[in-house]
N, C-alpha and C positions, 0 to 999 in steps of 0.2 A: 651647336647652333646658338644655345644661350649668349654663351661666351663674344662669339662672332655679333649679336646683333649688340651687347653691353657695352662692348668694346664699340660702336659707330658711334653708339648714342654719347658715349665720353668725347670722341670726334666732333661730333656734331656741336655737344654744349662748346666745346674749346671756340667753336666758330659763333658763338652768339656770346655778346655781351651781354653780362648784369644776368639775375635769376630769372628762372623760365618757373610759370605757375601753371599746369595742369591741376583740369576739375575730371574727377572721374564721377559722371552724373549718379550711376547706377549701385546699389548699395552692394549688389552680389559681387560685384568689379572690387569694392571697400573689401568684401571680407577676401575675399582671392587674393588681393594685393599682397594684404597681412599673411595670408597660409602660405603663402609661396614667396614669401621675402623680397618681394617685387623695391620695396623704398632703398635696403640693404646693398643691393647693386648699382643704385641710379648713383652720378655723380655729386658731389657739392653743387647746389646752384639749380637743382631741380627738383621740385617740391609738388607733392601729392595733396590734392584737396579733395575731397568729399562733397558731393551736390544733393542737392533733394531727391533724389532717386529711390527713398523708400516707403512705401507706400505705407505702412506703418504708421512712421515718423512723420509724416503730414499729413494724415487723418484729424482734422481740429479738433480741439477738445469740445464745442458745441456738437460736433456732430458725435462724438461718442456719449456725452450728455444725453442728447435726444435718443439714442439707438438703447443706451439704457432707460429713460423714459419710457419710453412702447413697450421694451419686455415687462416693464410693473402694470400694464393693462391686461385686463383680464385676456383668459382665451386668446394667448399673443405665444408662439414659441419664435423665439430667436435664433438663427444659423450661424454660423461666421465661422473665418480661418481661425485654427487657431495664435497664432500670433495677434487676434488683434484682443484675444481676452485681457492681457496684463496691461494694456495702454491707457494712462491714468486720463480719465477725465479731469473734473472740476474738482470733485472730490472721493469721486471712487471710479470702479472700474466695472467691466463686464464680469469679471472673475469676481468682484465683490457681490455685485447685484446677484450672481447665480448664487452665492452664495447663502444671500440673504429670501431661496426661493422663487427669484425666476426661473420659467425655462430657457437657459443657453444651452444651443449644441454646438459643438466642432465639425464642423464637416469638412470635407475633401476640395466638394466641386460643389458648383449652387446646382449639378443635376441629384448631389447627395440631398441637398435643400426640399427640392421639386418631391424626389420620392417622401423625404416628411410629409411634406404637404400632401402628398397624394393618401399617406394612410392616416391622416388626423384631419380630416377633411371639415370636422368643426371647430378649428383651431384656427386662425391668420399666421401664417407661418411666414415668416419674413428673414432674405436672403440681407444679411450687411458685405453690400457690396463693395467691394473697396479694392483698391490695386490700379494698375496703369493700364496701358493699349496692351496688355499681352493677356489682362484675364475680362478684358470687357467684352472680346467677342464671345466668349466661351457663356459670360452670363445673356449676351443678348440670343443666343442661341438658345439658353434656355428659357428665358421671357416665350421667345418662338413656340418651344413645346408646351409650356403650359397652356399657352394661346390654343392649339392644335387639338390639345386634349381637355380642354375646358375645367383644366386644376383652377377653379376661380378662386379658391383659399390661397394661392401663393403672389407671394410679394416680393418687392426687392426696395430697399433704401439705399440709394444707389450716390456714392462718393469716391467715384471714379476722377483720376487725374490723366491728363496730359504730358508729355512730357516735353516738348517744342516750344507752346506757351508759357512754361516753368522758366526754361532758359532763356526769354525774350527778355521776363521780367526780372530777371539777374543780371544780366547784361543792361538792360534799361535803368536798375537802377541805379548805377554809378560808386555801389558798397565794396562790386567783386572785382577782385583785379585777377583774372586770369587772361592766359595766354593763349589755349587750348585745351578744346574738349577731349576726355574719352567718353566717345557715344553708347549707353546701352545695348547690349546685343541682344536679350530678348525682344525688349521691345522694339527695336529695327528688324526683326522678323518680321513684325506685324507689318509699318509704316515705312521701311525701304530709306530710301536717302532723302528723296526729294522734299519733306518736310525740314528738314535740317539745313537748307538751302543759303536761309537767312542768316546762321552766322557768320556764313563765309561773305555772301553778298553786302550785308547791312552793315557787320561788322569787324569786317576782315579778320573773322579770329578762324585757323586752322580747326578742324574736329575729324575723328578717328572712329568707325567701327569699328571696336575690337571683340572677339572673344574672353572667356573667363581662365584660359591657364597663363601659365608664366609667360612661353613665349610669343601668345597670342596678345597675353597686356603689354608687353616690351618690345615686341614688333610695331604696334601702333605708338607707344610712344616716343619708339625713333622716328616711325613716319612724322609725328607732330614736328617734331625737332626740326626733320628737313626740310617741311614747309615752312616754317618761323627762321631759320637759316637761309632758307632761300627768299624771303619775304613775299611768299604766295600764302593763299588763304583757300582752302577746297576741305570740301566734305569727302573723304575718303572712307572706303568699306575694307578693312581686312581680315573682316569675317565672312569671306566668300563662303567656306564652305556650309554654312548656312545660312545668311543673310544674301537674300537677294538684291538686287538694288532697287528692284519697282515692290518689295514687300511682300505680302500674302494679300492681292485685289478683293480674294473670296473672303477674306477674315474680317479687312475695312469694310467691305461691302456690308455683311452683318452686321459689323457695331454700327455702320449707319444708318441702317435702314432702323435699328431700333431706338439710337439714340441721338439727339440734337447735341452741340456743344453751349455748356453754359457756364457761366462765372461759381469759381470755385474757393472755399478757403481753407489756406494751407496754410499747418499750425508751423506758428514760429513765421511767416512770411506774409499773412494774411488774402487778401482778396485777388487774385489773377485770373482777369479777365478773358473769359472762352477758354480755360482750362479746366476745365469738367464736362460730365458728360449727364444730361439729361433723360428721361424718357420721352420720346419724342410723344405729342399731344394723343395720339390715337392708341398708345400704352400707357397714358399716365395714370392709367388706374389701378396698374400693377406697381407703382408706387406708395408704401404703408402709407404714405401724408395723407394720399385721398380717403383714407380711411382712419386713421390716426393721426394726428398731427399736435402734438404737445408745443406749449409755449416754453421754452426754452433760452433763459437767458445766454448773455454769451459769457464764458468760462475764462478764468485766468491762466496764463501762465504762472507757473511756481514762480515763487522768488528764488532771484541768484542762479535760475536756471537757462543755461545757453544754447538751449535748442535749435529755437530759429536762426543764432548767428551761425552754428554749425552746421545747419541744412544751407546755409546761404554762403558758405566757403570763407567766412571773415575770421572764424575762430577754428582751432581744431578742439576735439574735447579737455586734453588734459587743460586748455586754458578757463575750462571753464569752474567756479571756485565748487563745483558742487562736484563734481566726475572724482568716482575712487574712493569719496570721502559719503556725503549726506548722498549719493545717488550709484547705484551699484543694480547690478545685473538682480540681484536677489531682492535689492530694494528699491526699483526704480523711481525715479523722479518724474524724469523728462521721456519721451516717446522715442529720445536716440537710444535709450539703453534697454527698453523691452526685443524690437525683433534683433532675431541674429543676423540682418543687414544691415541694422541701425549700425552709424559711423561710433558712438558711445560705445558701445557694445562689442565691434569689432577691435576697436583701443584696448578695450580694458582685456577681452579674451587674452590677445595677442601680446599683453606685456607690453602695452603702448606705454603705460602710464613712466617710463623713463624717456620715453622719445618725446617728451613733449620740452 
């Protein structure tokens, strides 16, 4: 089947002039690529990009700033994944600060979070919440039970992204030159097609639900191909057998009942407007700021470090002069080379640093 669909996709490019740029939004799509040799097969003239798709990786350094912040207040235990411990703030990190005596935990799930809260009851126990539309209903769901059981010690700091918004402001700003999407399949669990509407309509670029194996990502990106060959533009799903087209209504429905959308900032990209997710007024108290709320400057980017151009699809990482050299999985720099979905990170595992 491989064979068969590699073989259309060589077809296909013969039929389109000049190079075809594909962005694979989603970072798990990035490392799958690489595990499964997905670039090795495609033709000359068809080129894989990397999009902001990791949630990681666009967590601002301000807001990791501040979430360390709160942990150095008294009577404050800290939760989070752990992938977001080694993402370097301003000047240090979560994994520094525990280091240095705060309480950081690892946890699972923010219902791992709630149980702290529930047995340190004189503590403010505070969920860092972070990730896209696949883990915000799971946290508003438990905003819900703490509500239900009157855990009034538990918190969320909540820097949740979008991922619709993200792509409006790539496409808006005239830096990225792709051709077509591949669409996230987690998150199109959630959000279904219909959000995705506007690329095809606003800006006639083809996009793809695909799945995470070989010929789930190489299925959809022959689909891309015969859409841009055929010069039609649709939002297509070929991850039927999990993605619906109308999404999980019961999943939106929770993250909206808990949370409003509001302007968000994404490191290396900055400010995108209604791409976050807020607590809506009548939970804003299960937000630390209403209780803590540290002034917090805003944090630099490193020098020489290409983050943001590499969340934004202009550079891939080996062009960047720090990747391999001053910034490496054991020493990270920049927020692409901490999680294992960051596009840095996936490069360097995978023996990028000659493909660049």
């Amino acid at each position: 089947m491989i064979n068969k669909t590699v073989n259309k996709i060589r077809e296909l490019k013969n039929a389109i002039s000049g190079p075809v740029r594909l962005m694979e939004v989603c970072g798990t799509h990035t490392v799958a690529i690489f595990r499964h040799g997905v670039r090795d097969l495609l033709p000359e003239g068809v080129k894989l990009l990397s999009g902001p798709g990791c949630p990681v990786c666009v967590t601002s350094i301000k807001d990791v700033d501040t979430i360390i912040a709160i942990s150095k207040e008294k009577d404050v235990i800290i939760t989070t994944f752990g992938d977001m411990m080694r993402v370097p703030g301003d000047r240090k990190s979560l994994s520094t600060a525990k280091s240095e005596g705060s309480d950081i935990r690892i946890v699972y799930s923010p219902l791992d979070a709630l149980k702290i809260a529930k047995g340190n009851r004189e503590k403010k126990v505070v969920f860092f919440a972070t990730g896209f539309e696949t883990t915000s209903p799971l946290v508003a769901g438990t905003v819900s039970e703490a509500e239900k059981t009157a855990i009034d010690n538990f918190y969320i700091y909540p820097v949740h992204k979008t991922v619709p918004p993200a792509l409006k402001a790539l496409l808006d700003s005239g830096d990225v030159r792709v051709d077509g999407f591949i669409l996230p399949g987690h998150v199109s669990t959630i959000i279904g097609k219909a959000p995705y509407d506007f690329i095809a309509a606003d800006y006639h670029k083809p996009s793809v639900i695909t799945g995470f194996d070989a010929p789930d990502i190489l299925t959809g990106i022959m689909m891309l191909l015969e859409q841009i060959a055929n010069g039609r533009a649709l939002v297509e799903n070929q991850y039927i057998k999990v993605v619906k087209d109308e999404g999980n209504p019961r999943a939106v429905s929770v993250m909206n009942e808990y949370f409003d959308p509001s302007d968000a900032d994404w490191r290396g990209i900055g400010i995108i407007p209604e791409s976050g997710l807020q607590l809506r007024e009548r939970y804003r108290h299960r937000d630390i700021r209403s209780a803590v709320n540290p002034d917090i400057p805003e944090g630099r980017e490193p020098k020489a470090c290409s983050c943001g151009e590499i969340l934004k699809g202009i550079k891939i990482p080996p062009e960047c002069a720090l990747f391999g050299k001053g910034c490496t999985p054991e020493m990270p720099v920049g927020a692409c080379m901490v999680s294992s979905e960051g596009s840095c990170a996936a490069y360097y595992k995978y023996g990028a640093i000659r493909q660049g």
